[in-house]
N, C-alpha and C positions, 0 to 999 in steps of 0.2 A: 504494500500500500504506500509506503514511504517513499521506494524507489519512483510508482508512477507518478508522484505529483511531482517528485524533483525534476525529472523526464519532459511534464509537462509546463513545468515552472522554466525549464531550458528550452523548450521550445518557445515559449513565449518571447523569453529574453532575445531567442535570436531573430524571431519575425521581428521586435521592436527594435534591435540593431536594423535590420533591413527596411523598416518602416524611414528609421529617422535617417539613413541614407539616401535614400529614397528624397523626401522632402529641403535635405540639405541640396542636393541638386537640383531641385526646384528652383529651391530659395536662391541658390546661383545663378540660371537662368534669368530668373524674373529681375535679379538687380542688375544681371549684364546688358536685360533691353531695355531698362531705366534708366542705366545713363547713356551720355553720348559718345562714349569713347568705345571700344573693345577690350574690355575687361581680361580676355586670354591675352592678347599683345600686350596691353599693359604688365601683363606679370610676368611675362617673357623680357620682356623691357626689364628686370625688376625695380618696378616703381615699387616703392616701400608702402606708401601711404595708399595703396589701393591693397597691397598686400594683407596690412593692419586692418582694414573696413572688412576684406572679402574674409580672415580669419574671424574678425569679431561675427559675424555674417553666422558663420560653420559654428561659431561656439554659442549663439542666443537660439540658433536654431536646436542645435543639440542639448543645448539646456532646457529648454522648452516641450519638444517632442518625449526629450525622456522622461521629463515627470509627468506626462500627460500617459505614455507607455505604463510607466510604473504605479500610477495611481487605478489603472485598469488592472494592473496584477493582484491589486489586492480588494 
Protein backbone atom coordinates (compact mmCIF):
# COMPACT_ATOMS: atom_id res chain seq x y z
CA UNK A 1 0.00 0.00 0.00
CA UNK A 2 2.81 2.23 0.84
CA UNK A 3 4.95 1.46 -2.12
CA UNK A 4 1.77 2.53 -4.41
CA UNK A 5 1.15 5.87 -3.20
CA UNK A 6 4.90 6.68 -3.23
CA UNK A 7 4.69 5.33 -7.00
CA UNK A 8 1.87 7.58 -7.52
CA UNK A 9 3.10 10.60 -5.57
CA UNK A 10 6.39 10.03 -8.31
CA UNK A 11 4.39 10.00 -10.93
CA UNK A 12 2.64 13.07 -10.08
CA UNK A 13 6.00 14.91 -9.38
CA UNK A 14 7.00 14.20 -12.66
CA UNK A 15 3.89 15.16 -14.85
CA UNK A 16 4.35 18.45 -12.64
CA UNK A 17 8.15 18.69 -13.64
CA UNK A 18 6.62 18.24 -17.32
CA UNK A 19 3.76 20.56 -16.76
CA UNK A 20 5.98 23.41 -15.43
CA UNK A 21 8.32 22.92 -18.54
CA UNK A 22 5.83 22.96 -20.58
CA UNK A 23 4.46 26.47 -19.49
CA UNK A 24 8.17 27.99 -18.98
CA UNK A 25 8.40 27.79 -22.65
CA UNK A 26 5.24 29.34 -23.19
CA UNK A 27 6.18 31.84 -20.84
CA UNK A 28 9.38 32.32 -23.40
CA UNK A 29 7.42 32.41 -26.38
CA UNK A 30 4.90 34.90 -25.22
CA UNK A 31 7.80 37.48 -23.88
CA UNK A 32 9.89 36.91 -27.02
CA UNK A 33 6.61 38.24 -29.29
CA UNK A 34 6.25 41.17 -26.61
CA UNK A 35 9.09 42.63 -27.25
CA UNK A 36 10.68 44.03 -30.35
CA UNK A 37 13.85 42.70 -30.48
CA UNK A 38 14.68 38.77 -30.92
CA UNK A 39 15.17 37.57 -27.65
CA UNK A 40 17.21 34.01 -29.16
CA UNK A 41 19.85 36.78 -30.83
CA UNK A 42 19.91 38.77 -28.02
CA UNK A 43 21.29 35.94 -25.90
CA UNK A 44 23.47 34.61 -28.59
CA UNK A 45 24.74 38.32 -28.59
CA UNK A 46 25.02 37.74 -24.76
CA UNK A 47 23.26 40.61 -23.73
CA UNK A 48 23.34 40.31 -19.92
CA UNK A 49 20.26 42.30 -19.19
CA UNK A 50 17.98 40.28 -21.32
CA UNK A 51 19.62 37.23 -19.90
CA UNK A 52 18.66 38.55 -16.07
CA UNK A 53 14.77 39.27 -17.39
CA UNK A 54 14.51 35.81 -19.48
CA UNK A 55 16.12 33.96 -16.05
CA UNK A 56 13.92 35.81 -13.70
CA UNK A 57 11.09 34.99 -16.53
CA UNK A 58 12.01 30.79 -15.87
CA UNK A 59 12.25 31.33 -12.06
CA UNK A 60 8.51 33.39 -11.31
CA UNK A 61 7.23 30.92 -13.71
CA UNK A 62 8.68 27.93 -11.90
CA UNK A 63 7.97 29.36 -8.73
CA UNK A 64 4.47 29.77 -9.53
CA UNK A 65 3.57 26.53 -11.50
CA UNK A 66 5.18 24.41 -8.78
CA UNK A 67 3.09 25.48 -5.88
CA UNK A 68 0.08 25.56 -7.88
CA UNK A 69 1.41 21.42 -8.83
CA UNK A 70 2.18 20.85 -5.26
CA UNK A 71 -1.00 22.23 -3.79
CA UNK A 72 -2.89 19.73 -6.20
CA UNK A 73 -0.75 16.83 -4.43
CA UNK A 74 -2.10 17.31 -1.58
Amino acid sequence: MEISITLLNLGYAIAGALLTIVFMIIGYKMFDRMTPFNTSKQLAEKNIAVGIVVGSIFVGLGIAVGLVIGMALN
